[in-house]
N, C-alpha and C positions, 0 to 999 in steps of 0.2 A: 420533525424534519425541518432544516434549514440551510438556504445557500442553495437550493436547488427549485425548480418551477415543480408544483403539485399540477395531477390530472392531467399530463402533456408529455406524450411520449417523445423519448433522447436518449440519444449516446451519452454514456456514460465517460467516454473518454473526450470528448467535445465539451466537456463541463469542466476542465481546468487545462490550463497552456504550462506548456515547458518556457523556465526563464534560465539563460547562458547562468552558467556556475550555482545555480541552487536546488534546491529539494520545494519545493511549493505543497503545501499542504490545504485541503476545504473541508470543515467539518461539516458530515450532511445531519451527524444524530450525534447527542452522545447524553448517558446521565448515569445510575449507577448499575444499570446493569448490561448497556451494550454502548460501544464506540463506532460511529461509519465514517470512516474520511476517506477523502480523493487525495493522492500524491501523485506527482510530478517527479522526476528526476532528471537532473540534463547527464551524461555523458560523464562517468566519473564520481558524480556524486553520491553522496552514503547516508544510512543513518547509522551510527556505530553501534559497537555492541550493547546490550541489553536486554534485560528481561520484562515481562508482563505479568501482571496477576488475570490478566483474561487468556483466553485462549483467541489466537490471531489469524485469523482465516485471511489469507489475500490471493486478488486473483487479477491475475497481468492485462492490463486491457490493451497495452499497446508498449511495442518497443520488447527488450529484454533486460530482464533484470536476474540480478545473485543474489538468492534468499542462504543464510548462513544460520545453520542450526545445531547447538550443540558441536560446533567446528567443523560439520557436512556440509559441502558446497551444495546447491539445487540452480537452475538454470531454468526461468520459465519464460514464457512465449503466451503471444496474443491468446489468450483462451485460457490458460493453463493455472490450476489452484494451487497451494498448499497450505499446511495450518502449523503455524509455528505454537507449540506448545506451550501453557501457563508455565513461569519458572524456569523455563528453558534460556539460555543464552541464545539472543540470535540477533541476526543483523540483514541489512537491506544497501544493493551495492548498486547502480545505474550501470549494467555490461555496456550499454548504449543507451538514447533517451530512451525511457522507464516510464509508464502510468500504472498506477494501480489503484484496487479499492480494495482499504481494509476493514474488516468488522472484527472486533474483539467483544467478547462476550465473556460478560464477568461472572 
């Protein structure tokens, strides 16, 4: 793990800020068999279409976002999971500022 305090308990969502017109991204892990990162989104922002060779678990820590899969809209909310599938088209839309944490598992 890295970018994040060991042994001290935290919001997960208080571990990265929204910056006006970007996507802000914080790797906490990553090597060849899992990815964890913290995203940001302001209002608007995306990341476009594509695919993963992991499978994409993300789960909304605050704000609302538009999880796009295989061209099915999803809409989640503070709390709320989904797992965008290996190989799968999809994409990640800011409906309004967006945090999320995603772990991909290779």
């Amino acid at each position: 793990m890295k970018n994040i305090k060991k042994a001290e308990v935290l919001t997960l969502k208080e571990q990265i800020a929204y910056q006006e017109g970007q996507v802000v991204s914080k790797t906490l892990a990553q090597n060849s068999s899992v990815s964890v990162t913290l995203f940001s989104f302001d209002k608007g922002e995306e990341i476009s279409t594509h695919e993963s060779g992991g499978d994409a678990f993300v789960t909304c820590l605050d704000g609302t976002g538009k999880i796009t899969i295989d061209e099915q809209e999803y809409i989640l909310h503070e709390g709320e999971s989904i797992v965008m599938p290996a190989g799968h088209p999809h994409a990640v839309f800011g409906e309004e500022q967006f945090k999320m944490l995603l772990v991909v598992v290779f």
